[in-house]
C-alpha positions in Angstrom: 76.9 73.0 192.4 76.2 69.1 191.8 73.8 67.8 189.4 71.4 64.8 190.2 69.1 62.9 188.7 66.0 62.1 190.6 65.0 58.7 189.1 61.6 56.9 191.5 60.6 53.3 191.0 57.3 52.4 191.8 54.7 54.4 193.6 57.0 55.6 196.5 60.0 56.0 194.5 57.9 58.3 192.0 56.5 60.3 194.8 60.1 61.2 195.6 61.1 61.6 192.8 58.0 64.0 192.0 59.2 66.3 195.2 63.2 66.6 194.4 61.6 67.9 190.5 59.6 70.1 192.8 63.4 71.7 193.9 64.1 71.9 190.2 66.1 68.9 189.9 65.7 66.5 187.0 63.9 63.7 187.5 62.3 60.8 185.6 59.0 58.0 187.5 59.0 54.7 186.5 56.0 52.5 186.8 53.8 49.4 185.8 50.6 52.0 186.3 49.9 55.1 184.5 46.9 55.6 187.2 50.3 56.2 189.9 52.0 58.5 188.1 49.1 60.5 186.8 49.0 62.0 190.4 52.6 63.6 189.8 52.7 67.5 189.0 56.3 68.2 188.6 57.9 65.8 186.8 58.3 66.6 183.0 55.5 64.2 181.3 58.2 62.7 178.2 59.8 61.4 182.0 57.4 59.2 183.1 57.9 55.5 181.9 55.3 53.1 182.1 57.1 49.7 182.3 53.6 47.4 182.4 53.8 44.3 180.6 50.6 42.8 178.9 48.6 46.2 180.4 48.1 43.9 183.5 48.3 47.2 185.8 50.9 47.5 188.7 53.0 45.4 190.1 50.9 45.6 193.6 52.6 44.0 196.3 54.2 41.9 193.7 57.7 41.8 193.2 58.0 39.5 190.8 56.0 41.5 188.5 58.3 44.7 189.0 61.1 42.5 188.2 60.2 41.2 185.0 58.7 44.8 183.8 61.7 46.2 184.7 63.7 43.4 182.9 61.5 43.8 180.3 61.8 47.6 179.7 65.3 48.2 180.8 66.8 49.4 177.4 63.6 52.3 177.0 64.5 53.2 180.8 67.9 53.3 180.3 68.0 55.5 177.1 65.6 57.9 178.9 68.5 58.0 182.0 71.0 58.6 179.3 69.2 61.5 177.9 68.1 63.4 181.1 71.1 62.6 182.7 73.9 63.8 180.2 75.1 66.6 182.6 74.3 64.9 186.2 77.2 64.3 188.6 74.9 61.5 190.2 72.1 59.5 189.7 69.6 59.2 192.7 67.4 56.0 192.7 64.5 55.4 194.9 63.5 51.8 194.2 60.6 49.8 195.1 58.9 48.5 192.3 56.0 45.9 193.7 56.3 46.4 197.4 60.0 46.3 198.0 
């Protein structure tokens, strides 16, 4: 059997995310908002990564702001990938960090 990891970006993305880890698979949320993710029950809490800069909230409708969070944080998100992900065969991203 194949091995993913379920990693969401952004509200949407986590929601996924949050229902594959529902089916037992790994996964790990990523978000500018802790207020987002709090609303996800199956996804390990050491696996969800707030990525806000300057506690300005979400990225709402802002892609911009999900880009330079994300640019900002990408070493902490990637380490937590490398972890969770040692045995995965594949790495499943749902993206869509500020409304795209």
């Amino acid at each position: 059997m194949l091995n993913f990891l379920v990693v969401g970006i952004g509200q949407c993305g986590n929601k996924f995310a949050d229902e594959f880890a529902g089916c037992h698979m790994k996964a790990i949320a990523v978000n500018t908002t802790d207020k987002d993710m709090s609303k996800l029950s199956n996804i390990d809490k050491q696996n969800l990564i707030n990525i806000s800069i300057n506690n300005n909230g979400g990225a709402g409708k802002t892609p911009e702001i999900g880009q330079i969070s994300m640019m900002q944080n990408i070493e902490a998100v990637c380490r937590r990938i490398d972890a969770v992900g040692q045995d995965a065969d594949y790495i499943l991203l749902w993206a869509g960090l500020g409304g795209g």
